[in-house]
C-alpha positions in Angstrom: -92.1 18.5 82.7 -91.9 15.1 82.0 -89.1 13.6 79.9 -90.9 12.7 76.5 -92.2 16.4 76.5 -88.6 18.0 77.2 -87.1 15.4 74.3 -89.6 16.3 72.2 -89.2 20.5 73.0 -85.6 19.4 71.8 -86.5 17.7 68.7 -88.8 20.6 68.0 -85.4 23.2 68.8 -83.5 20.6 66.5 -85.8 21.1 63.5 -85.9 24.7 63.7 -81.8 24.9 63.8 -82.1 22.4 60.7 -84.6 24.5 58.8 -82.7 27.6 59.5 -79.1 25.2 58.1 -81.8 24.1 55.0 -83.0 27.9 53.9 -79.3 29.4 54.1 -78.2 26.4 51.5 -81.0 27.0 49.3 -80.7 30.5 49.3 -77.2 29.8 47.8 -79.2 28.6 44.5 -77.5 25.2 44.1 -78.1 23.5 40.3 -76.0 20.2 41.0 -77.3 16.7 39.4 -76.0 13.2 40.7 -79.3 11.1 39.5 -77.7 9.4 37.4 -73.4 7.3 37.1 -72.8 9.8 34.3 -68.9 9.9 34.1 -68.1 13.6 33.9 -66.4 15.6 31.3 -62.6 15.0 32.4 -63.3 11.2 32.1 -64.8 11.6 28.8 -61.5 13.5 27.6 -59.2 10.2 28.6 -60.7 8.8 25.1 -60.2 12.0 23.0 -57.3 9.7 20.8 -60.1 7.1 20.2 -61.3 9.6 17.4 -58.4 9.5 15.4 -57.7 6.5 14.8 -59.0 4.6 11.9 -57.6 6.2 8.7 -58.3 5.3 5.0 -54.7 4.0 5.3 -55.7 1.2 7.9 -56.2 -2.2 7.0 -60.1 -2.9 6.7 -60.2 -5.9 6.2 -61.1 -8.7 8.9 -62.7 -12.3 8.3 -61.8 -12.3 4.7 -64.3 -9.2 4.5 -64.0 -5.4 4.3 -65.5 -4.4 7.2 -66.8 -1.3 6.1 -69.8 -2.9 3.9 -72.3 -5.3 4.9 -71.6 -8.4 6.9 -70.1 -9.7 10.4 -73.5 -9.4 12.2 -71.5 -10.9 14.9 -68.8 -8.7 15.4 -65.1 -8.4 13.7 -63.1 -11.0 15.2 -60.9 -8.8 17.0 -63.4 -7.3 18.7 -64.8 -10.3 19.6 -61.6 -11.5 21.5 -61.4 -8.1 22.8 -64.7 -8.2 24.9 -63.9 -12.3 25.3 -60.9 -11.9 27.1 -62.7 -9.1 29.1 -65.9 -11.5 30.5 -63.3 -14.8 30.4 -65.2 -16.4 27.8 -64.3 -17.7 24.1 -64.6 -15.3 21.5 -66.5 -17.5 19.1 -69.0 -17.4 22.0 -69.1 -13.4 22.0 -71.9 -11.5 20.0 -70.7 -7.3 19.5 -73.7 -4.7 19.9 -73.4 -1.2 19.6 -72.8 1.1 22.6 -74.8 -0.1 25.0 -75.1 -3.3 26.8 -78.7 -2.5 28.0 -79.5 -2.6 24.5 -78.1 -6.4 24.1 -80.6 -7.6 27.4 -83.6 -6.0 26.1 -83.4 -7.5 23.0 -81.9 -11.0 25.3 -85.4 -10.6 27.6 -87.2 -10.2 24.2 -86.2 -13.2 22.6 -87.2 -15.0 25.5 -90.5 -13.1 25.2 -91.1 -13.4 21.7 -89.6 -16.8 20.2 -88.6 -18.7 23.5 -85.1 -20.5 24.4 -84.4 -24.2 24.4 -87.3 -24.9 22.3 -89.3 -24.0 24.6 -92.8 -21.9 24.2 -92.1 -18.0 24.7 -92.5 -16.3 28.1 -95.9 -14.4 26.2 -97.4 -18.0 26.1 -96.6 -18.9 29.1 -98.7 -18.2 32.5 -97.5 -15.9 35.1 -93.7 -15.3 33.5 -91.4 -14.0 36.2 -87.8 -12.8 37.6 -86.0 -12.8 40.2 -84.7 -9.2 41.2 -82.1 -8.5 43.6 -82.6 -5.6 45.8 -81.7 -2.9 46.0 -80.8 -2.7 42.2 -80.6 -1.7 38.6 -83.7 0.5 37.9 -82.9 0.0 34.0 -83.0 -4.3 34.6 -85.9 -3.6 36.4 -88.1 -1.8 34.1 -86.9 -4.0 30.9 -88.4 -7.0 32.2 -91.6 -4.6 33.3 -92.3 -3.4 30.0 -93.1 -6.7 28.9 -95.4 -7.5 32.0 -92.9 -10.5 33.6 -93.7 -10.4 37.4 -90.9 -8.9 39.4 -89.9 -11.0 42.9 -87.4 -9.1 45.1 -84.8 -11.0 46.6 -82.6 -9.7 49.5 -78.7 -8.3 49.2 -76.6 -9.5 51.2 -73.0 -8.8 51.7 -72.1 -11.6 49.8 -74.9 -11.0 46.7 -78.4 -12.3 46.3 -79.4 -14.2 49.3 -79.3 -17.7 48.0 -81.2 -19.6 49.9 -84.3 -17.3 48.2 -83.1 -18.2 45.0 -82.5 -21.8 44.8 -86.1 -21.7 46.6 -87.6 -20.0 43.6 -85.9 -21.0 40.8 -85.2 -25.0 41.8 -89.2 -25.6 42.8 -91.0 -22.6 40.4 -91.2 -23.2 36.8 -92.2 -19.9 36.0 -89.3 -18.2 37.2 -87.9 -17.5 34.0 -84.6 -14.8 34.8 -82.6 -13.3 37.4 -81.1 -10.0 36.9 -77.3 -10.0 38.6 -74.7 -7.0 38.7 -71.9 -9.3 40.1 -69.1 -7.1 40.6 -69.6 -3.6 42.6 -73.1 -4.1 42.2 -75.5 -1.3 41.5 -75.9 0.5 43.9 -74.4 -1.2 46.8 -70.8 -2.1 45.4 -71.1 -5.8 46.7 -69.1 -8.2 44.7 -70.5 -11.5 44.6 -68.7 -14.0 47.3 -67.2 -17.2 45.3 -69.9 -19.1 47.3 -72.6 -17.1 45.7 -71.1 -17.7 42.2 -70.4 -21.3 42.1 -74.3 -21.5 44.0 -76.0 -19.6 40.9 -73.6 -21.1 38.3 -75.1 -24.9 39.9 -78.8 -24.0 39.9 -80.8 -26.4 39.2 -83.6 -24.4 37.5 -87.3 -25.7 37.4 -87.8 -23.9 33.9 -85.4 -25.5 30.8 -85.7 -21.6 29.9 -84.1 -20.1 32.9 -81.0 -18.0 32.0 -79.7 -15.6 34.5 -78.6 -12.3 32.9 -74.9 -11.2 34.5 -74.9 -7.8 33.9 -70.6 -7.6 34.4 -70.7 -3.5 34.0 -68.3 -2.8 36.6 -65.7 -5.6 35.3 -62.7 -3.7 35.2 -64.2 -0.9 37.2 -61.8 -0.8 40.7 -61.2 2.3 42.0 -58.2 1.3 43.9 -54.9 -0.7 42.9 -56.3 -4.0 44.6 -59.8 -4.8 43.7 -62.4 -7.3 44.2 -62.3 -10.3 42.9 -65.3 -12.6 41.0 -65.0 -15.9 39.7 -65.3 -16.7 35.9 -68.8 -17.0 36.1 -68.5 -18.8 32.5 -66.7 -21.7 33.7 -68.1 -22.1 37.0 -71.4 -22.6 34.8 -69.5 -25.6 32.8 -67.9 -27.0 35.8 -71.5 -27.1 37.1 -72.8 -28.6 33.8 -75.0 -25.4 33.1 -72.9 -24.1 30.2 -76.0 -22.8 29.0 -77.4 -21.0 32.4 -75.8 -17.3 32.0 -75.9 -15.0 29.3 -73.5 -12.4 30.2 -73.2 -8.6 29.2 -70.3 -5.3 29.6 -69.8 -2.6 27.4 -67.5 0.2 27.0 -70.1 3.1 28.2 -68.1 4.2 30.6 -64.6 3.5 30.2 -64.8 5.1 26.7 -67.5 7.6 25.6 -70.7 6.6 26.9 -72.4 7.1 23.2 -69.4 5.7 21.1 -68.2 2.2 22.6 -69.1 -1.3 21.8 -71.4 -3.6 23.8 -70.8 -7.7 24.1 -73.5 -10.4 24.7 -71.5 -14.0 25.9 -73.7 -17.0 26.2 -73.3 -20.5 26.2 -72.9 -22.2 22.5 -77.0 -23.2 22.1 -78.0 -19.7 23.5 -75.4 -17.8 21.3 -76.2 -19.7 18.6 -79.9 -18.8 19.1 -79.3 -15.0 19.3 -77.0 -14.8 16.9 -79.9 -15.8 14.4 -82.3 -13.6 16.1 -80.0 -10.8 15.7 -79.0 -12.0 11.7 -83.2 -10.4 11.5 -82.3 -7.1 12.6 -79.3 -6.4 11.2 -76.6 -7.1 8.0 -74.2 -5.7 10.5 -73.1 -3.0 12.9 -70.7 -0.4 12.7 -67.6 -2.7 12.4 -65.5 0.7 11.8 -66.1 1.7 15.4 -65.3 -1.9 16.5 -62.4 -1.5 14.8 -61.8 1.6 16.3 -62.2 0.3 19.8 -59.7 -2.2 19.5 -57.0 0.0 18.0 -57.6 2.5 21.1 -57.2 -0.5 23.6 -55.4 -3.4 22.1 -55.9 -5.9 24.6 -57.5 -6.4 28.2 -54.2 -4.8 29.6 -55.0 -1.7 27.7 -58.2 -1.3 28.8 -57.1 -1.6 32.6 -54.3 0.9 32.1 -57.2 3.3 31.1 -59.4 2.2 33.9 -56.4 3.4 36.2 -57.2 7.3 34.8 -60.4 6.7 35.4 -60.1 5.6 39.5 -57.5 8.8 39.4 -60.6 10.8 38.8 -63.5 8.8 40.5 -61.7 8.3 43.9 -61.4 11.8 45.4 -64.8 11.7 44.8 -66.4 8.5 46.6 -63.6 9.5 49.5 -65.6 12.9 49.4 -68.8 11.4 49.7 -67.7 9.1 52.7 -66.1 11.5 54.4 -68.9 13.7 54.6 -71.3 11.2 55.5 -69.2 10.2 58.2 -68.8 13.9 59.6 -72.2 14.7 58.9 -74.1 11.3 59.9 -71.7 9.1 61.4 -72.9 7.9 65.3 -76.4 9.7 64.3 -78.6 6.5 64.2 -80.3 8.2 61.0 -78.5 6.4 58.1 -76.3 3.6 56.5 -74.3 3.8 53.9 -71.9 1.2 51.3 -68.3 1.4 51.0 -67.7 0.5 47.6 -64.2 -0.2 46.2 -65.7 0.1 42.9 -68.4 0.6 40.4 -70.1 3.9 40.4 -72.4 4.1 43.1 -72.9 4.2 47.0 -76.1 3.3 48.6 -77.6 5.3 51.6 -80.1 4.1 53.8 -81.5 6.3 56.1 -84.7 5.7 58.6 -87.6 3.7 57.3 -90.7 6.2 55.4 -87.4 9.1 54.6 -86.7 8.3 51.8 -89.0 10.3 49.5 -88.9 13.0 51.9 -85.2 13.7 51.3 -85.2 13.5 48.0 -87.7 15.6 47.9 -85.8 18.2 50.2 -82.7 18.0 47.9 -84.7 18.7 45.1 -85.9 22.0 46.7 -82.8 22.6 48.1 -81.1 22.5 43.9 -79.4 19.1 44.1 -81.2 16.2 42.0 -81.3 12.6 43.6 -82.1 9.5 41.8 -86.0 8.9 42.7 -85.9 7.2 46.0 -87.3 3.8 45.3 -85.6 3.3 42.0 -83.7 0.3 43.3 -86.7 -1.3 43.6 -89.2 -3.0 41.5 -92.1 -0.9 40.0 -90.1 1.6 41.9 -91.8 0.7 45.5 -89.1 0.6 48.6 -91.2 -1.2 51.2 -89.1 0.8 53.7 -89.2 3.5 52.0 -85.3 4.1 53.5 -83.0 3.4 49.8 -81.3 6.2 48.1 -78.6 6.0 45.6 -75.6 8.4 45.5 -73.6 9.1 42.4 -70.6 11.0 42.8 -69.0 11.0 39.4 -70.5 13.9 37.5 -70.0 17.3 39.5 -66.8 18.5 40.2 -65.8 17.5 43.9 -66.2 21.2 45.3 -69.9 20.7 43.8 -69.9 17.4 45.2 -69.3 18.5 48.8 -71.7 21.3 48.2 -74.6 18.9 47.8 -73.0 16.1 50.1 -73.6 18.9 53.0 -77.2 19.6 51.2 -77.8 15.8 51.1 -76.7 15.2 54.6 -79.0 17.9 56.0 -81.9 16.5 54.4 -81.6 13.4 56.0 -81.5 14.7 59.4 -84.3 16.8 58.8 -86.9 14.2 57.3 -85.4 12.1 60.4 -86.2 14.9 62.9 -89.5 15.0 61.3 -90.2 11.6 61.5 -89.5 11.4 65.4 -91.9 14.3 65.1 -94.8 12.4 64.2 -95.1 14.4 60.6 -94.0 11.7 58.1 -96.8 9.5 57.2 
């Protein structure tokens, strides 16, 4: 017999051990979901005091108004220094939304859509609007910019960030490069925080379009899960140093340090672009819920307060990414069937196991009872080319859970690789 048939009589053995592995988990009737970086219900409870504490004996007043009529579109001005010092940027530069930041960059990408920054005509008059999307990435960034029709370009990750040499190409020679999406710190999903290099590069782009702006997504900004975390530069004043005060627009929230529904958001933009969307927002609104601002910074106090919290949180998050690795190690390590990140922060890890897999383990985690972010979600309009992406999130289940579907996940991906070496993966 020769040796191709006996490897592939082993392969075949393989499978069949696999499948056997595969029916005796799904008989156990598994119900686990990690599609999405929900923080799970003991990380919730770390805010539980955030209820209590505006009274009708506090204070409400703030910029010479009472702050729980109309007014302060902007933000109170303590919350405003609040999220400043957070991004590094002045606070009369900072612009308070409600709880969530994705909020804040729609209605950013639809300004630029709709009226146009810089004087310039809006992206809807324009010919063949686009963005630059680093992959793989933020499904949520992703489809934003989709739903108004702006092309999507993908540009590579590298260990450093976005590989620049594709974007200076695109947005220093294309004029209809409008936007890049960036996740700077702990990116999502493959925890890479952007290299000083790769700061100071974007922050000195030389953009073709006088309506570039690159929207830094800085979700993960206080989000280490161990005592020495990565660093990033102040993106803010690497843009001024560069001359490009104008270039970023920046974005964080409170979604998951404090309850996901309940926190404040913060837009931070150069003076001309704040001042811009600061009028745009003055149309659709008289104000937001200052109380809650206030709220927020009672609960915190200052950017010291909010990393003494963070520190509960990375109490709670890191038994579960050392979980996750673990297992992937035990299971996959010296395989040849997958990658994986090794984040020291954020919320995610990124697998990557053979090329045209993908969907195919997803799929058999889903029949096995454990729910996977789509495979291809990193991507835009949700196509992989490799078909090879798929994003773990270990904070919701409980880590017994977690190594319950760890062990389902890690199965599936041997099998859909079996199967592939098989011939029966298109």
């Amino acid at each position: 017999m020769s040796d191709s048939l006996i490897s592939r009589e082993a392969l075949r053995k393989e499978k069949e051990e696999l499948q056997r592995a595969f029916e005796a988990i799904k008989a156990q009737g598994l119900s686990l979901n990690m599609a999405r970086g929900k923080p799970s219900a003991e990380q919730i409870r770390l805010s539980d005091d955030f209820l209590t504490l505006v009274t009708l004996e506090d204070d409400f007043q703030a910029g010479g108004q009472d702050i729980r009529n109309y007014g302060l579109p902007e933000g109170i001005p303590a919350a405003r220094k609040l999220m400043g010092d957070l991004l590094g940027v002045p606070d009369e530069l900072v612009l308070i939304g409600t709880n969530s930041s994705l909020n804040l960059m729609f209605d950013a990408v639809t300004y630029g859509y709709t009226k146009g920054f810089s004087g310039c005509e809006p992206w809807c008059r324009q010919e063949n609007a686009a963005f630059l999307c680093p992959v793989p990435g933020y499904d949520r960034h992703f489809a934003i910019t989709e739903h108004y029709g702006i092309r999507l370009i993908p540009i590579p990750m590298t260990e450093t960030g976005p590989d620049m040499d594709q974007v200076e190409e695109y947005v220093e020679k294309d004029p209809c490069v409008k936007g890049m999406w960036c996740v700077p710190k702990y990116s999502n999903p493959g925890g890479v925080t952007y290299s000083d290099e790769t700061v100071r590069r974007i922050a000195s782009l030389k953009p073709a379009a006088k309506d570039f702006r690159v929207y830094w997504d800085n979700a993960y900004v206080v989000h280490d899960l161990y005592e020495e975390g990565d660093t990033l530069l102040n993106f803010y004043e690497e843009c001024c140093r560069a001359g490009n005060p104008e270039l970023g627009i920046q974005f964080c929230s409170f979604a998951k340090i404090l309850y996901p529904s309940s926190g404040i958001s913060a837009m931070a933009a150069g003076p001309e672009t704040a001042k811009e969307m600061q009028r745009h927002f003055s149309f659709q609104t008289i104000g937001r819920d200052k109380v809650n601002q206030l709220r927020c910074v009672k609960f915190f106090r200052d950017v010291e307060g909010i990393k003494a919290h963070m520190k509960k949180h990375a109490a709670i998050l890191r038994p579960k990414f050392e979980a996750v690795l673990a297992i992937l190690e035990e299971e996959l390590g010296g395989r040849n069937v997958a990658s994986w990140s090794h984040p020291r922060g954020g919320y995610f890890i990124s697998v990557d196991v053979l090329p045209g897999c993908a969907k195919r383990v997803v799929a058999l985690c889903k029949e096995g009872g454990v729910t996977m972010t789509g495979a291809g979600a990193a991507f835009p309009y949700k196509q992989d080319p490799n078909d090879s992406n798929i994003r773990v999130a270990p904070s919701l289940p409980p880590v017994a859970d977690l190594e319950k579907a760890m062990e389902l996940f890690c199965l599936c991906v041997r099998l859909a690789a079996v199967e592939k070496q098989l011939g029966e993966l298109s």
